[in-house]
Residue frames as a rotation matrix with the C-alpha (Angstrom) as fourth column:
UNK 1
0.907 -0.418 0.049 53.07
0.285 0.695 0.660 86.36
-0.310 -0.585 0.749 73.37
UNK 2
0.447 -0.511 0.735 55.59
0.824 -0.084 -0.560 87.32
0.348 0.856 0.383 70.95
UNK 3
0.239 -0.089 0.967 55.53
-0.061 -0.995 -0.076 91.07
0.969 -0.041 -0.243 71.99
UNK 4
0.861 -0.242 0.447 55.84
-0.387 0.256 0.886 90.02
-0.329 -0.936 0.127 76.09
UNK 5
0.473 -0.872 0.121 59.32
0.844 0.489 0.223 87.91
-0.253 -0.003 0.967 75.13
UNK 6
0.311 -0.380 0.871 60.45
0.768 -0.440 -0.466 90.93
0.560 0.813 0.155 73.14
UNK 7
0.425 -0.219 0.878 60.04
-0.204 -0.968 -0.142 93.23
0.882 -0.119 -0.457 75.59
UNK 8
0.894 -0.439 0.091 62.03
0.158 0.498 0.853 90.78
-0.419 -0.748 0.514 78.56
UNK 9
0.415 -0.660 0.626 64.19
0.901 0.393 -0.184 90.30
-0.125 0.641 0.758 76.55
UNK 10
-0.055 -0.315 0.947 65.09
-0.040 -0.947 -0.318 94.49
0.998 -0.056 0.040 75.75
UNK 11
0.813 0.199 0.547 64.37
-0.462 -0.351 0.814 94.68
0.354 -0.915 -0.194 79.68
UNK 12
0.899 -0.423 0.112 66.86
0.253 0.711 0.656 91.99
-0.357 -0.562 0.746 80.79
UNK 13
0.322 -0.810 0.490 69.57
0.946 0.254 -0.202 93.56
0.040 0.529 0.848 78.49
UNK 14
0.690 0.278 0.669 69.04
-0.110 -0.873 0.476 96.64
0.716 -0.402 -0.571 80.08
UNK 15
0.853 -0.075 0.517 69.61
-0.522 -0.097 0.847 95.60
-0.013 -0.992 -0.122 83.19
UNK 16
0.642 -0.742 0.193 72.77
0.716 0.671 0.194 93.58
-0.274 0.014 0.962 82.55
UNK 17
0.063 -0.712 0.699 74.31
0.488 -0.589 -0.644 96.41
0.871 0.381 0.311 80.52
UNK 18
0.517 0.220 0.827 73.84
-0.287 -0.866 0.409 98.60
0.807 -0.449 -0.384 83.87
UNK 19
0.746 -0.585 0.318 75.53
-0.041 0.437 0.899 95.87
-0.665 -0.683 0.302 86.42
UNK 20
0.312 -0.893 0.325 78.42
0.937 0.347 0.052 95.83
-0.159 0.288 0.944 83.96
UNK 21
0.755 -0.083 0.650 78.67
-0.021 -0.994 -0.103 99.76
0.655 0.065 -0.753 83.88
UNK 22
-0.558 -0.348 -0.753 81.22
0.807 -0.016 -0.590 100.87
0.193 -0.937 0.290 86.54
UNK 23
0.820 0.523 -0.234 79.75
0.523 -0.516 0.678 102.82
0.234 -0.679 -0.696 89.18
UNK 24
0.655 -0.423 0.626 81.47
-0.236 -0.902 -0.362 105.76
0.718 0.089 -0.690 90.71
UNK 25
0.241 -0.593 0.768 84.57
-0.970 -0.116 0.214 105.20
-0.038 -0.797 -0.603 92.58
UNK 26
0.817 -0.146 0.558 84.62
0.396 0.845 -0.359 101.58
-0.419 0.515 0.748 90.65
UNK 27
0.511 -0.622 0.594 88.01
0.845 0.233 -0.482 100.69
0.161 0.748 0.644 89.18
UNK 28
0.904 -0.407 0.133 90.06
-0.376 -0.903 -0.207 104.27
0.204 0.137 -0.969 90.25
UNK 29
0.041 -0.945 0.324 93.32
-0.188 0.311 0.932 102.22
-0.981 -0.099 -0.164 90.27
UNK 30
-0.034 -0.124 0.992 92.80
0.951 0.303 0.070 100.66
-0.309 0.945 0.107 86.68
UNK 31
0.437 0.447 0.781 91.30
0.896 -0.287 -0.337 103.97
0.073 0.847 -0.526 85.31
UNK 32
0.931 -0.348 -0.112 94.10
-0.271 -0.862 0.429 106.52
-0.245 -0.369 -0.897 86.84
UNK 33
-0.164 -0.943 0.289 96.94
-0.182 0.317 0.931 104.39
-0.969 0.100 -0.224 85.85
UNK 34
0.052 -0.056 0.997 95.66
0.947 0.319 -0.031 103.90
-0.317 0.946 0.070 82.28
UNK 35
0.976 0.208 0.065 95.29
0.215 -0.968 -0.126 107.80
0.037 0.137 -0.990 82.05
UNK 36
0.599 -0.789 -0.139 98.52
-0.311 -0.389 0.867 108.26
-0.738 -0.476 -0.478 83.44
UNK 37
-0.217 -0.516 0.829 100.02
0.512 0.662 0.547 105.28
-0.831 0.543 0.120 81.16
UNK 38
0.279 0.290 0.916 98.15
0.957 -0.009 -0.289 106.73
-0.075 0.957 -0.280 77.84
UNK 39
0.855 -0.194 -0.481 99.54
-0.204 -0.978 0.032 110.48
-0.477 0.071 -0.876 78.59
UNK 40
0.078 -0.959 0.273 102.92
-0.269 0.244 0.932 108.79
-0.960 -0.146 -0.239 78.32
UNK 41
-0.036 -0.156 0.987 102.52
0.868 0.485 0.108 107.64
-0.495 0.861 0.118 74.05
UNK 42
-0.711 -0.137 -0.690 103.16
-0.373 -0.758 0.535 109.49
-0.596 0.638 0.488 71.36
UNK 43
0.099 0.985 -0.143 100.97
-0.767 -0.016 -0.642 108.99
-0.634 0.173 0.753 68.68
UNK 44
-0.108 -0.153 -0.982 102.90
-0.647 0.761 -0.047 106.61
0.755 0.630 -0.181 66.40
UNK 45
-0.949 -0.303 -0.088 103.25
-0.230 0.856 -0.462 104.52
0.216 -0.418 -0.883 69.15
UNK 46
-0.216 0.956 0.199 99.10
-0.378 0.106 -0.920 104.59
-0.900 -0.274 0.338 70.67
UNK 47
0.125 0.490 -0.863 98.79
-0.991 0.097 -0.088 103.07
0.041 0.866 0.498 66.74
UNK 48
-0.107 -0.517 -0.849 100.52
-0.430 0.794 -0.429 99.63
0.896 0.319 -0.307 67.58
UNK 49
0.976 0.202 0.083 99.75
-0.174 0.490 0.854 97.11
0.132 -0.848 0.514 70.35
UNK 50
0.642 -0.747 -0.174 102.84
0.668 0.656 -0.352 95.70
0.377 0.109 0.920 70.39
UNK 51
-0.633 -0.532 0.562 104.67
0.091 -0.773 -0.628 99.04
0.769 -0.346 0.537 70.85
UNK 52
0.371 0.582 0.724 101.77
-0.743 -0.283 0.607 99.83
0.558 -0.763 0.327 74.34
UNK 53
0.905 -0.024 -0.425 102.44
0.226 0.872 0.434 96.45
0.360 -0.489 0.795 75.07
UNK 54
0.300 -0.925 -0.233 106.48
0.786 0.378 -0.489 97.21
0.541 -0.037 0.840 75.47
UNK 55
-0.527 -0.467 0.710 106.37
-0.110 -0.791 -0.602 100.84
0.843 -0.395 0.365 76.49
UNK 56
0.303 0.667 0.680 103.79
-0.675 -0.353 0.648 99.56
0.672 -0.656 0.344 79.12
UNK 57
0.664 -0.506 -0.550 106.03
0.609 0.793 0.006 97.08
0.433 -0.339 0.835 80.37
UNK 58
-0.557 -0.811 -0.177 108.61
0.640 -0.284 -0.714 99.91
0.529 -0.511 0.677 80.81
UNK 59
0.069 0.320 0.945 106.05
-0.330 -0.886 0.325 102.23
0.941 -0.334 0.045 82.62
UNK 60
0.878 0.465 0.110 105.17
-0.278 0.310 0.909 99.58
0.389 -0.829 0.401 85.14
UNK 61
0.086 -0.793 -0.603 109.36
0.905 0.315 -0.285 98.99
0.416 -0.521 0.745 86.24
UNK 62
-0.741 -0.507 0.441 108.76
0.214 -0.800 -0.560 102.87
0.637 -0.320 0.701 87.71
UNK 63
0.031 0.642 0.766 105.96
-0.492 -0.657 0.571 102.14
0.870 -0.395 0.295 89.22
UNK 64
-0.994 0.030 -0.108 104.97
0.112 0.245 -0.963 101.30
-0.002 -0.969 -0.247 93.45
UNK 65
-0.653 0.635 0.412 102.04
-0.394 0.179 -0.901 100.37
-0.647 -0.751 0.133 95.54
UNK 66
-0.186 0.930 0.318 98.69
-0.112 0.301 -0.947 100.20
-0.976 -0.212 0.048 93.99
UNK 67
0.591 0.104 -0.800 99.55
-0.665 -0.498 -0.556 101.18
-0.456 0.861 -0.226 90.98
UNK 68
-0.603 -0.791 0.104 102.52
-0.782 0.612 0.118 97.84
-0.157 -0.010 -0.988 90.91
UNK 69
-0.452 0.531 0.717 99.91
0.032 0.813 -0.582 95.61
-0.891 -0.240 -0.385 91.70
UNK 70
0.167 0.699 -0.695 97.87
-0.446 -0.575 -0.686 97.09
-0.879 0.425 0.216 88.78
UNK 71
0.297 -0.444 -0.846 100.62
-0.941 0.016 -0.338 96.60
0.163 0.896 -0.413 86.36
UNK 72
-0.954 -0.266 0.135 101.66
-0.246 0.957 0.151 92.56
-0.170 0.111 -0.979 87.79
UNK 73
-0.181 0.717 0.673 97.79
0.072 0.692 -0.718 91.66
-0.981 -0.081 -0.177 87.47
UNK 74
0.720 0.543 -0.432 97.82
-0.449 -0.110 -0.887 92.75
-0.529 0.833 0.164 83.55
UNK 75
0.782 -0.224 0.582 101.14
0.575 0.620 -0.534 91.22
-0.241 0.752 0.613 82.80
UNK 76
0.786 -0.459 0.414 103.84
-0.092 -0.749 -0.657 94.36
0.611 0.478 -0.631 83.01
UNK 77
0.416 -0.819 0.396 105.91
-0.909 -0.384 0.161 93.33
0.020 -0.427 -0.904 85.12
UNK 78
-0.031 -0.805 -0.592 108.38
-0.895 0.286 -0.341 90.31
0.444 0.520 -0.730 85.14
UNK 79
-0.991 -0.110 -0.079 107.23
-0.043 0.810 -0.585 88.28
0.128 -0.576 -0.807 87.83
UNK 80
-0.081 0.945 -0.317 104.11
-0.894 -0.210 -0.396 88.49
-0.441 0.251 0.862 86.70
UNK 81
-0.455 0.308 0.836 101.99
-0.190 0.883 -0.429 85.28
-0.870 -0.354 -0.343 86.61
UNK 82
0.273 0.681 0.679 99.47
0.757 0.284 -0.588 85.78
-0.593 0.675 -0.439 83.80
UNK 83
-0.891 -0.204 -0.405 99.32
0.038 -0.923 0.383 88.61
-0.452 0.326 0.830 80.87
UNK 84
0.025 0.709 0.705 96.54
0.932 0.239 -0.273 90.11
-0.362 0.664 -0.655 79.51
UNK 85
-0.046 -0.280 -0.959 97.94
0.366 -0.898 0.245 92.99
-0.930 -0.339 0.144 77.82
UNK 86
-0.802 0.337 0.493 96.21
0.500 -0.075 0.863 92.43
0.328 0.938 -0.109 74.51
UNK 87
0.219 0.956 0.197 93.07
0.944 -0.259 0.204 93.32
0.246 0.141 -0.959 76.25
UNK 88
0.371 -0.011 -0.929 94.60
0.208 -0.973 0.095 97.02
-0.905 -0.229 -0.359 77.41
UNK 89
-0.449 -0.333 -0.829 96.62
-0.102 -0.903 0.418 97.61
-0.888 0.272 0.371 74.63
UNK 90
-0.829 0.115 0.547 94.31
0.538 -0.105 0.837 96.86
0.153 0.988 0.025 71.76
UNK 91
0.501 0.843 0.197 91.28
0.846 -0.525 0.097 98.99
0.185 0.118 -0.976 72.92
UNK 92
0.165 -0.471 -0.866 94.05
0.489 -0.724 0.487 101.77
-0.856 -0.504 0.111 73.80
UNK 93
-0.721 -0.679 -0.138 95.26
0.125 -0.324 0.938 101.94
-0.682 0.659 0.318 70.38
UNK 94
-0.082 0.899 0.431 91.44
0.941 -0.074 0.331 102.23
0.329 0.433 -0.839 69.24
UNK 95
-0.608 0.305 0.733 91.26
-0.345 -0.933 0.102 105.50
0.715 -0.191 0.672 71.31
UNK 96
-0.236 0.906 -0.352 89.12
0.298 0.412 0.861 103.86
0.925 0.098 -0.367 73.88
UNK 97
0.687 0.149 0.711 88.34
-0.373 -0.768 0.521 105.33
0.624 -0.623 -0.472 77.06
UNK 98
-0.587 -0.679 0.441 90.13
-0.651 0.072 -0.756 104.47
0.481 -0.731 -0.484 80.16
UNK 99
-0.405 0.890 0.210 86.51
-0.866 -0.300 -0.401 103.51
-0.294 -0.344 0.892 81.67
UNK 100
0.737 0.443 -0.511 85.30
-0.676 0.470 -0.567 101.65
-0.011 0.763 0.646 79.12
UNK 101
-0.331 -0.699 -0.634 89.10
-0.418 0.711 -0.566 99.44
0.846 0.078 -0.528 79.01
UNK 102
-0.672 -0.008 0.741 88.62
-0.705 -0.302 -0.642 99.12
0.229 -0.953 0.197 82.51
UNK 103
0.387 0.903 0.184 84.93
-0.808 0.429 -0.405 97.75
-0.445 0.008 0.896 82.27
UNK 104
0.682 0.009 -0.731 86.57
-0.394 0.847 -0.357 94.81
0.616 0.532 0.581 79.59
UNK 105
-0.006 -0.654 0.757 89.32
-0.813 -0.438 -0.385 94.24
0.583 -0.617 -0.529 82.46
UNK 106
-0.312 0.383 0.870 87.28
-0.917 0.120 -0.381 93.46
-0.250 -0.916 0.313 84.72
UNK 107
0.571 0.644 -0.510 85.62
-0.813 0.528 -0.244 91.31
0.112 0.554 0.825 82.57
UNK 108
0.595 -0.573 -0.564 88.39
-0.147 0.612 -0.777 89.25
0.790 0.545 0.280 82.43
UNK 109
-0.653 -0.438 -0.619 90.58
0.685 0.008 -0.728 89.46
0.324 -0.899 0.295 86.61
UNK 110
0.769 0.588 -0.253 87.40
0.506 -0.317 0.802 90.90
0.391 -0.744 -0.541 89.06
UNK 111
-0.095 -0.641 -0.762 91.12
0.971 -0.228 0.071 91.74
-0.220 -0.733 0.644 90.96
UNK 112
-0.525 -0.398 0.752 91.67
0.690 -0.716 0.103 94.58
0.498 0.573 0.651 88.52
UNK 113
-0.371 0.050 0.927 88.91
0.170 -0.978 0.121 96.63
0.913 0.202 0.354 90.17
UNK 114
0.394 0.081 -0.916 89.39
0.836 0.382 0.394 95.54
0.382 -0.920 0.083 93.62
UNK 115
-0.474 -0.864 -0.171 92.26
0.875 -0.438 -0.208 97.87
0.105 -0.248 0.963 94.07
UNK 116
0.876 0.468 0.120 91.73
0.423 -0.863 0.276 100.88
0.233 -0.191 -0.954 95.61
UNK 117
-0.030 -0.797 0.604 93.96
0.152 -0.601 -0.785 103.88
0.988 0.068 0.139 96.72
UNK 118
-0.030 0.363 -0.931 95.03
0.924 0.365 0.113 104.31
0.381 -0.857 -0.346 99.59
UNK 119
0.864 0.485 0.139 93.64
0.479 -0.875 0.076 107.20
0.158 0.001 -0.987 101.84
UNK 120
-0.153 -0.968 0.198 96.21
0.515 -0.249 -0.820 109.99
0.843 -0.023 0.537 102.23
UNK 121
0.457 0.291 -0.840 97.14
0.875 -0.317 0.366 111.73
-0.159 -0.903 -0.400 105.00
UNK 122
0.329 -0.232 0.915 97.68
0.539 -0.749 -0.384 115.06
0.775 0.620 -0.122 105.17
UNK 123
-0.068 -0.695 -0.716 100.52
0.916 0.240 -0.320 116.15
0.395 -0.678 0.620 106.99
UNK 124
-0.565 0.076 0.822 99.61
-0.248 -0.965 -0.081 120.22
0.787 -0.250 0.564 107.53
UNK 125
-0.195 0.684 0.703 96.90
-0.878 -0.441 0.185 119.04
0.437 -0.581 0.687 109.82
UNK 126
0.693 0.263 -0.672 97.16
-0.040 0.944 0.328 115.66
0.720 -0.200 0.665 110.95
UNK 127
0.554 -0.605 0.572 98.81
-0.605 0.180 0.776 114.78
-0.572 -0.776 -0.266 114.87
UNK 128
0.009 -0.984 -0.175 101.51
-0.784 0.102 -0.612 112.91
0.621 0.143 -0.771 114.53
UNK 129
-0.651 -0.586 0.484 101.58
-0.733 0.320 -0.600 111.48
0.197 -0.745 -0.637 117.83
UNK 130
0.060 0.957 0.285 97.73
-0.725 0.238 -0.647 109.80
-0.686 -0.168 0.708 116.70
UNK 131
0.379 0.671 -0.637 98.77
-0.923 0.318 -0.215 107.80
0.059 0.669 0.741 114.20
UNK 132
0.979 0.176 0.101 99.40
-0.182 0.982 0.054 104.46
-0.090 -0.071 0.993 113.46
UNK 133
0.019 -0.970 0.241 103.12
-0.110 0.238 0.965 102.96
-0.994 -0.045 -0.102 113.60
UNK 134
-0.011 0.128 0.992 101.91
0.874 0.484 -0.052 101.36
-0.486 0.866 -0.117 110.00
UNK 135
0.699 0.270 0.663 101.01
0.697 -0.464 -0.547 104.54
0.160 0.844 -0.512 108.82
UNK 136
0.543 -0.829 0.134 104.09
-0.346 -0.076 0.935 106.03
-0.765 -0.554 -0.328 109.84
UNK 137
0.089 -0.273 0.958 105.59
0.115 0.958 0.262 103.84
-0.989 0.087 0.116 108.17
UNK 138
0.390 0.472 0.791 103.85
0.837 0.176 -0.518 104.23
-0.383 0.864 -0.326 104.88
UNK 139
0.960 -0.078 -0.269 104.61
-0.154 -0.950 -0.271 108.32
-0.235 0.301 -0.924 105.02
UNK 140
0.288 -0.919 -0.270 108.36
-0.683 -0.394 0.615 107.52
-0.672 0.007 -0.741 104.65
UNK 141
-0.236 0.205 0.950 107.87
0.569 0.821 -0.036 104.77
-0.788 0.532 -0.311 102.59
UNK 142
0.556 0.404 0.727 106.01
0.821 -0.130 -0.556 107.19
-0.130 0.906 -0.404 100.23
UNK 143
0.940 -0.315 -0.129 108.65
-0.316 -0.949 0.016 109.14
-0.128 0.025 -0.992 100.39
UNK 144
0.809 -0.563 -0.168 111.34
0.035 0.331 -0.943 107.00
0.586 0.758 0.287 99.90
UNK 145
0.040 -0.521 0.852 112.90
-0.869 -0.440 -0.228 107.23
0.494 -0.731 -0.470 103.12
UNK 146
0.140 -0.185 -0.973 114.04
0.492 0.866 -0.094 104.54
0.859 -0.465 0.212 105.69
UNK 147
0.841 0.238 0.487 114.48
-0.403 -0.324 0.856 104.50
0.362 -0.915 -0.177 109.67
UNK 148
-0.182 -0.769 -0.613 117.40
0.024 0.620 -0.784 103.15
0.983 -0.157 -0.095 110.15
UNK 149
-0.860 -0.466 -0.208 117.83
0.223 0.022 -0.975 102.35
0.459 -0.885 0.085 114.06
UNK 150
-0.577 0.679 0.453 113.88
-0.587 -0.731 0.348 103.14
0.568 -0.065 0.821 114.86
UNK 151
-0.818 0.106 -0.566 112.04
0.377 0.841 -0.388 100.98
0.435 -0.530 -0.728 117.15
UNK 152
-0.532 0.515 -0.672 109.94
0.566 -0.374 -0.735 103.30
-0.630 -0.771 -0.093 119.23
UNK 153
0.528 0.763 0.372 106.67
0.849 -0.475 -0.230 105.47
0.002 0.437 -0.899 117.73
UNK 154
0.769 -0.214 -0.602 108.65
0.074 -0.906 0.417 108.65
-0.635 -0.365 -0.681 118.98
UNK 155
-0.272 -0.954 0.128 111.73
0.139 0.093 0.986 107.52
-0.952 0.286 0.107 116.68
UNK 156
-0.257 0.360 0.897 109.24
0.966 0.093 0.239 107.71
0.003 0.928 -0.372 113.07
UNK 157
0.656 0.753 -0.064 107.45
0.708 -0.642 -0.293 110.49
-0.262 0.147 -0.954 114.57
UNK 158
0.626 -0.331 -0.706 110.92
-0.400 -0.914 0.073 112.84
-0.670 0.237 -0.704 114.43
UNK 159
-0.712 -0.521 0.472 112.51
0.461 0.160 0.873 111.08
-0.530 0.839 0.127 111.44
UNK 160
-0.061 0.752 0.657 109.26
0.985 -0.062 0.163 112.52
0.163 0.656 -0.736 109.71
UNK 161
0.841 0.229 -0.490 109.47
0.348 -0.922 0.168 115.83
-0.414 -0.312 -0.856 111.59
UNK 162
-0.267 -0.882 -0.389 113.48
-0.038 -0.393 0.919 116.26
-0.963 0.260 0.071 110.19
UNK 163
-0.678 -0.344 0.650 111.98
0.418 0.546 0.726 115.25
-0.605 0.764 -0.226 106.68
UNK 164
0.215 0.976 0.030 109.13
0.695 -0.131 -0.707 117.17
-0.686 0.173 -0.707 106.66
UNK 165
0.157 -0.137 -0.978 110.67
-0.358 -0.931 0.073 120.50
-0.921 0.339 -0.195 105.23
UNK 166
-0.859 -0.511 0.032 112.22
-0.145 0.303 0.942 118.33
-0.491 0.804 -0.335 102.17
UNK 167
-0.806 0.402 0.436 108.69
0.566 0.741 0.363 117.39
-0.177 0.539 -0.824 101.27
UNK 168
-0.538 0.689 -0.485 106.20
0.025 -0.562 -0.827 119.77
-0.843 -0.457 0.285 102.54
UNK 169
-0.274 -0.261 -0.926 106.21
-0.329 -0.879 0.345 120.97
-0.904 0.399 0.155 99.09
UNK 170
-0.951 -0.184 0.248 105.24
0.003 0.798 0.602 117.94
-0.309 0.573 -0.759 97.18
UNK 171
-0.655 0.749 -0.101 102.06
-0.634 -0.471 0.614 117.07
0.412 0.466 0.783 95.90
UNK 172
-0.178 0.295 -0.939 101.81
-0.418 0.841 0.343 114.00
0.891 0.453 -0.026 95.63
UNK 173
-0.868 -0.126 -0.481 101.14
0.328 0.582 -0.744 113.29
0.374 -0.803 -0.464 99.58
C-alpha cells in the first residue's frame, strides 16, 4: 500500500512539473525582453536587485508595443498598476535563465505569457495594395512615422512607398 502512494505521488509530481514547464513558443515576449534587458547590466549592477529594479525601470521608458505592455504588467513603468519586480530582479541577479524567470512570472500574472509578437511583414515581397489599412498603419507606426492628411488606403500605401528607401535597410521589420 505504502509503495502504490509512493509511486502517485513521484507520478503526480511529474506531471505537474511538466504543465508548469513552458512549451515552445510559450512566453517569447517575457523571455526576449528579459534577454534583451539582462544584455543591458554590467556586472556590478546584475549583483543588486535594487540596482535591476531601477535600471529596469529605465529600460522600459524606451520601450513600445509588446514589449511596453511587458514592462507595465511587471511594474516598470509609471502608470503601472501593480509591481512585481522583486520576482524578475532577484532570480536575475542569481544568474537565472530568462525561461526559468519567465516560468515564476507566470506563476504569479498568467498575462505575462499571453503576449505574443506580432507577425511581421515583410516588405521585399509583400503587395501593398493587399493589406490591411491597420496594418498599414502599424508599418509606419513601427517606424515612427505619421500620415498626416491620409484618409484613403492609396494615401498609406505611397507614404510607405516614399519611406521605403529610408528603411529598406533596417532589420528590425
Amino acid at each position: 500500500m505504502y509503495r502504490l502512494n509512493l509511486f502517485h505521488l513521484i507520478f503526480l509530481a511529474t506531471v505537474v512539473q511538466i504543465t508548469v514547464a513552458l512549451r515552445e513558443g510559450e512566453c517569447e515576449v517575457c523571455i526576449k525582453t528579459i534577454d534583451k534587458f539582462a544584455a543591458t547590466l554590467t556586472d556590478e549592477v546584475k549583483k543588486e536587485p535594487k540596482k535591476i529594479e531601477a535600471e529596469f525601470k529605465k529600460f522600459c521608458k524606451g520601450t513600445k508595443n509588446k514589449e511596453n505592455r511587458f514592462c507595465y504588467y511587471l511594474g516598470g513603468l509609471e502608470e503601472s498598476a501593480t509591481g512585481i519586480l522583486g520576482e524578475l530582479s532577484k532570480p536575475l541577479s542569481w544568474s537565472m535563465p530568462s525561461d526559468k524567470i519567465c516560468e515564476k512570472l507566470r506563476k504569479k500574472d498568467a498575462q505575462i505569457c499571453d503576449l505574443r509578437f506580432d507577425k511581421q511583414i515583410d516588405l521585399n515581397t509583400v503587395d501593398l495594395k493587399k493589406l490591411k489599412v491597420r496594418d498599414l498603419k502599424k508599418i509606419l507606426n513601427d517606424w515612427d512615422e505619421i500620415c498626416d492628411g491620409c484618409i484613403e488606403k492609396t494615401d498609406f500605401i505611397k507614404r510607405i512607398e516614399e519611406l521605403k528607401p529610408k528603411y529598406m535597410g533596417r532589420s528590425d521589420l
